[in-house]
N, C-alpha and C positions, 0 to 999 in steps of 0.2 A: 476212194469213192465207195461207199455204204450203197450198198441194191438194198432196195426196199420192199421190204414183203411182199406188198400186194401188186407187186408191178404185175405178175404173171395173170392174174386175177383181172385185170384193167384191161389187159389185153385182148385178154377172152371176153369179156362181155362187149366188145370192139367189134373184134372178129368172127368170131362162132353165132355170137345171140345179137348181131348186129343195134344193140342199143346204144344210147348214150349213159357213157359212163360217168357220172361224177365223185368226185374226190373233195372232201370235204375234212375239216380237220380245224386245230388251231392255229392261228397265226403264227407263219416264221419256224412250221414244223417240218417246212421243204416242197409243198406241193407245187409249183413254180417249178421248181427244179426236177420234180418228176417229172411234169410233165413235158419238161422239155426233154428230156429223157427218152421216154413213150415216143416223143414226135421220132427221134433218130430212129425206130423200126418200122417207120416208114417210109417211103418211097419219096414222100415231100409232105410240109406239113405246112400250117400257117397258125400261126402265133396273136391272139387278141387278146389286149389286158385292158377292165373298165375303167383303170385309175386311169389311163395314158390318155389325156386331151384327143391326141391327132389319133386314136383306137375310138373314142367316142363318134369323133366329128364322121370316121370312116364308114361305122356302123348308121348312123344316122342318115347320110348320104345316100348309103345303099344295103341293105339289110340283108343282102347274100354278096356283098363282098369278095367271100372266099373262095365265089363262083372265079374268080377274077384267077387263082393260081396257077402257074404255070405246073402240068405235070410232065414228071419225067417219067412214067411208066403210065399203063391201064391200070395200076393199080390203083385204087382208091386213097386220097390226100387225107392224113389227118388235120381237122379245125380245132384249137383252143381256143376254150371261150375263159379264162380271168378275171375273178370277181363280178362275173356277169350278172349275179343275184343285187349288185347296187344298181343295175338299172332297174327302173320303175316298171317295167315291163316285161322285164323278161321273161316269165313264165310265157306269155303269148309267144315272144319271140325264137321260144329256142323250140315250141311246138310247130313254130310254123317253118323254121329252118329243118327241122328234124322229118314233118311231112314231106316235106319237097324235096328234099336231098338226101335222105337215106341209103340211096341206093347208088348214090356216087361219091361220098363223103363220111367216114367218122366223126363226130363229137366227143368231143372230152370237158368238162365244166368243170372248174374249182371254184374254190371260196373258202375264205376264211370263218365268216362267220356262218351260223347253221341253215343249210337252202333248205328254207322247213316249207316245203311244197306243198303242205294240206292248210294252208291259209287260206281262211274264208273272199271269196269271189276269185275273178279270173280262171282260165281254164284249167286244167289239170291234166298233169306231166303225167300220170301213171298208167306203164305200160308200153313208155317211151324209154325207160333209163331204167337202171342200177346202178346204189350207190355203193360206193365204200371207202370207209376212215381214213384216214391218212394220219396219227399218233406220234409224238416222240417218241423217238428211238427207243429199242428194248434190249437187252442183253442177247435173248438170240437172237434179234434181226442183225446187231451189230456182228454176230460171230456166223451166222449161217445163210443171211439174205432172204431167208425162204420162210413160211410161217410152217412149224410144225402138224401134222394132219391131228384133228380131234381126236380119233381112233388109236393112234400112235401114242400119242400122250397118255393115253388111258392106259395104255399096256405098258407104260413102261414106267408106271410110280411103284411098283415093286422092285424094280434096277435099280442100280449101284449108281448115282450118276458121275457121268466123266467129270474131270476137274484139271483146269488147265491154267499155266502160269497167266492164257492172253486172258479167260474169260475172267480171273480176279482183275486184270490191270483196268481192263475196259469195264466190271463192275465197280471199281473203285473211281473211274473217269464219271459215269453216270450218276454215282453217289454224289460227287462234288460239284457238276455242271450241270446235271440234268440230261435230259432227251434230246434237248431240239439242237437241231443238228450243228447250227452254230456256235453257239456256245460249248459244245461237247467237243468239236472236234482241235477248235481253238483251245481251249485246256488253262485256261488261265482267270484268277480270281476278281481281279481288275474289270479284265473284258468284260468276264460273265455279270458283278454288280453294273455295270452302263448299259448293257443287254438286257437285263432285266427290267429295269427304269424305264427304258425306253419301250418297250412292249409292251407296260404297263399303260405307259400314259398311249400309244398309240392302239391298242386295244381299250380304253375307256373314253379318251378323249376325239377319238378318231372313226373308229368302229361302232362302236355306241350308241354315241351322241350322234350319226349318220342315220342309224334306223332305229331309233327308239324316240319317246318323247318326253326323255326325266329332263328334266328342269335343272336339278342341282347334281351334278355330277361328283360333288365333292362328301357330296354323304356317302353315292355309288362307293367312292374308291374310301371312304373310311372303312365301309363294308370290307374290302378288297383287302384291308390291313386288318382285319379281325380275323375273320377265314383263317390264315393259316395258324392263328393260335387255337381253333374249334377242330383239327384235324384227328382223329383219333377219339372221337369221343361224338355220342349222338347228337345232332344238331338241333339246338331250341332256338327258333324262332323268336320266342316271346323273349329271351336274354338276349338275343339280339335287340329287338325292339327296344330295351328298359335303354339297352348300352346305345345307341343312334339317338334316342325319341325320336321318335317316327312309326309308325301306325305299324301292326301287327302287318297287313296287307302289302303295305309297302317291301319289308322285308323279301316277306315271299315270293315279290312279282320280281323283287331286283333277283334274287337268288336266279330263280327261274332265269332272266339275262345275262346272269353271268354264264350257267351251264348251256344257255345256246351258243354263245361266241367264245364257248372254250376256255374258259378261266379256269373253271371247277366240274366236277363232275360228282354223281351223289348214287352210294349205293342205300337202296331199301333193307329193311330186315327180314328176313328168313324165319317163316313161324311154322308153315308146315301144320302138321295136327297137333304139335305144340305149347299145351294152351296157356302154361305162364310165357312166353315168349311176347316180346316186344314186339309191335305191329305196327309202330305210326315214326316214330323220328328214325329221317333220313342220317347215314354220316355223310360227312361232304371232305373231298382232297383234293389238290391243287393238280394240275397237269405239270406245272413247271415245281419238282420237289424242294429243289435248293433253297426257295425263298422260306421254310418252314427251316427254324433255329432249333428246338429240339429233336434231338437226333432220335429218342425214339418215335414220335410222329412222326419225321421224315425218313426214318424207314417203314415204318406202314404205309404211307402214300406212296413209295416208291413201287413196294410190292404190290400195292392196288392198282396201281397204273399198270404195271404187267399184268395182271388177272381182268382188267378190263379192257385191255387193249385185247390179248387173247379172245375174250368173249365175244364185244362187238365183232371182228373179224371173223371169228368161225360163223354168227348170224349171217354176214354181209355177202361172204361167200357162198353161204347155204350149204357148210359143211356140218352143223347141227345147232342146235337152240339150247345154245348156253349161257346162261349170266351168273353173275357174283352178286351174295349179299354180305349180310354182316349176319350174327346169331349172337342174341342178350336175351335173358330171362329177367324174371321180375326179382329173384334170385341174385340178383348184379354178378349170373355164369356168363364169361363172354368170348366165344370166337371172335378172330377179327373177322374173316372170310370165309365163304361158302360156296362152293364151287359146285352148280347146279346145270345138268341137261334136264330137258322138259322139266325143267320145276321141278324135280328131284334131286336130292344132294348126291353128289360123287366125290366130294373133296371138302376136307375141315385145312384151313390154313391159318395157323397164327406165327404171331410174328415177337420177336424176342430180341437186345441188341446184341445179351452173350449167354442168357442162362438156358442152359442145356439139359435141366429137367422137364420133362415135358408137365405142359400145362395141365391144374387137376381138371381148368374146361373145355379144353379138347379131349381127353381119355374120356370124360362124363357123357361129351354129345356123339363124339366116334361110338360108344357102346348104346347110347340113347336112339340112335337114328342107325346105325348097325351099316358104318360107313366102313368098308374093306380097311382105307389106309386115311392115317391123319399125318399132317407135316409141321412140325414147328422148324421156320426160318430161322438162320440168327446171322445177324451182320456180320459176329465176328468169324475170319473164314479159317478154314483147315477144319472143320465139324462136319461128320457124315457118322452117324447111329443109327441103329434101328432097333425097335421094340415091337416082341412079337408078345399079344393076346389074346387068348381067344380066336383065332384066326386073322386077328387084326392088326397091320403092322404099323407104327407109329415114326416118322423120322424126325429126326432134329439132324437137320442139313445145313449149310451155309448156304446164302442166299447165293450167292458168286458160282455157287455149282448147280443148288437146281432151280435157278431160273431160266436156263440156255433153255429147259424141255419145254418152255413156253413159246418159241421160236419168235 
């Protein structure tokens, strides 16, 4: 059984900041099972999922429901609400469950696809809840369960880091299956292509097509088969459009769908005071890596998915204001990654499958932006160097050893 980072997180905004907590994430990345999870540290809980007919009909009948539980303690019962964002209302509903019952009942929300709460009309949840992600597995949730502290991590990219027979076996498991917890933990190439098909069509044919209103889903999921050959390189829209026909706009709005329900996610570029630097094409990578055939894209996406899972989390928790970009110059100098608190860079990362000279455009921007320590990745493992400059120390590490410090 894999403890999941933010369990301790979920808990506290439960218990401490009495709000509702939601969990939100891609499909089939285990939230369901956390939360049944969650439910076991309480005293009693009750269980609502919107796909369940006879969970519908319940909710409809009687809208505090979970008034109805039997408790075995004074303690306060946790309510699961599941996929509660497909009902048509429920932003009303979970504000009015939330006024009324606060003070004898927990909430906990998931969803697969993004409860994007600042959609125009209907009331507004803010001030009620705190959210947080819930991502494919990462190399240190799988080895440590916990997420690393922001502060911690920053102290210790001048360490040696540990290196361990389990964290290459399980980096080499995530290499080959991915994150999501089924597929990973099953281990097998079979399973994982059926897995994959099937999350495909029930994320675009199911998820979708449920709350969107595209017409031709079959261009959607053409889109969905180009994606992972644009991974690793800036995203143009308009070669999108030449390859679909279909209107510059069109592209866009779809993109924009796929990174709410979790298909894809897109970092911006990094320009800073910069001024040849690249300012407008987003790159785009998949959450599930496996489906991307070249192995060096799919280790870039892998490694993006740990630096953005990291990020999101330390916002969510309000452990500090960090995100990842990409750094290109007009120059075609290119980091892959850029690892920024308040908008300032603290980390140059790029990514390599075995060459272990360090890049001339990370030493270029490590000395241009006057970043302590730069890292080049490389998939192949048994690799830990360092290069000292100027005060500035440079690694080429194997991914299998320091990706554990991303917890």
């Amino acid at each position: 059984m894999i403890k999941r980072s933010i369990s301790k997180a979920a808990l506290r905004i439960l218990r401490e900041y009495n709000k509702m907590a939601f969990l939100a994430g891609p499909r089939q990345c285990g939230k369901t099972t956390l939360a049944r999870r969650l439910g076991q540290e309480f005293s009693s809980s009750v269980y609502f999922n919107w796909d369940i007919l006879t969970d519908q009909k319940k909710l409809l009948k009687n809208p505090y429901f979970y008034e109805e539980t039997t408790r075995e303690s004074k303690k306060n019962p946790l309510v699961i609400f599941d996929e509660i964002h497909k009902y048509g209302r429920w932003k009303n509903y979970l504000k009015g469950v939330y006024d009324k019952d606060r003070d004898d009942f927990y909430f906990l929300v998931t969803g697969s696809g993004r409860l994007d709460l600042f959609q125009r009309g209907g009331d507004s949840l803010l001030g009620r809840y705190l959210a947080l992600p819930l991502m494919p597995l990462t190399l240190g949730e799988v080895l440590n369960g916990s997420p690393v502290p922001w502060k911690q991590f920053k102290n210790s990219l001048q360490d040696v880091p540990e290196s361990s027979p389990r964290s290459r076996g399980l980096y080499r498991g995530l290499w080959s299956w991915g994150g999501f917890p089924e597929p990973f933990l099953k281990g097998e190439e079979q399973f994982y292509q059926a897995w994959m098909v099937h999350r495909k069509t029930l994320l675009l044919r199911e998820d979708i097509r449920q709350m969107t209103n595209i017409r031709d889903l079959s261009l959607l999921e053409m889109l969905s088969h180009l994606l992972p050959q644009r991974v690793g390189s800036p995203l143009s829209i308009n070669a999108l459009r030449e390859d679909m026909g279909v209107a510059f706009e069109t592209v866009r709005d779809w993109l924009e769908i796929l990174a709410r329900f979790y298909y894809i996610f897109r970092l911006t570029p990094f320009a800073g005071s910069l001024a040849r630097a690249l300012r407008k094409e987003t790159k785009t990578y998949l959450y599930d890596w496996p489906e991307i055939t070249d192995e060096g894209a799919r280790f870039e996406n892998l490694v993006a998915l740990h630096l953005w899972k990291a990020a999101q989390t330390c916002k969510a928790i309000g452990e500090a204001d960090v995100s990842v970009h990409y750094l290109r110059d007009k120059e075609k100098r290119e980091v892959d990654f850029v690892l920024c608190e308040r908008r300032q860079p603290v980390l140059l990362i790029e990514t390599k499958l075995s060459d272990q000279t360090p890049s001339a455009s990370l030493l270029y921007y490590q000395e241009r932006l006057n970043i302590p320590v730069g890292i080049q990745l490389v998939h192949q493992e048994g690799v830990c160097k360092k290069m000292t400059r100027a005060k500035r120390a440079t690694w080429v590490i194997s991914a299998s050893r320091w990706l554990a410090l991303l917890g």
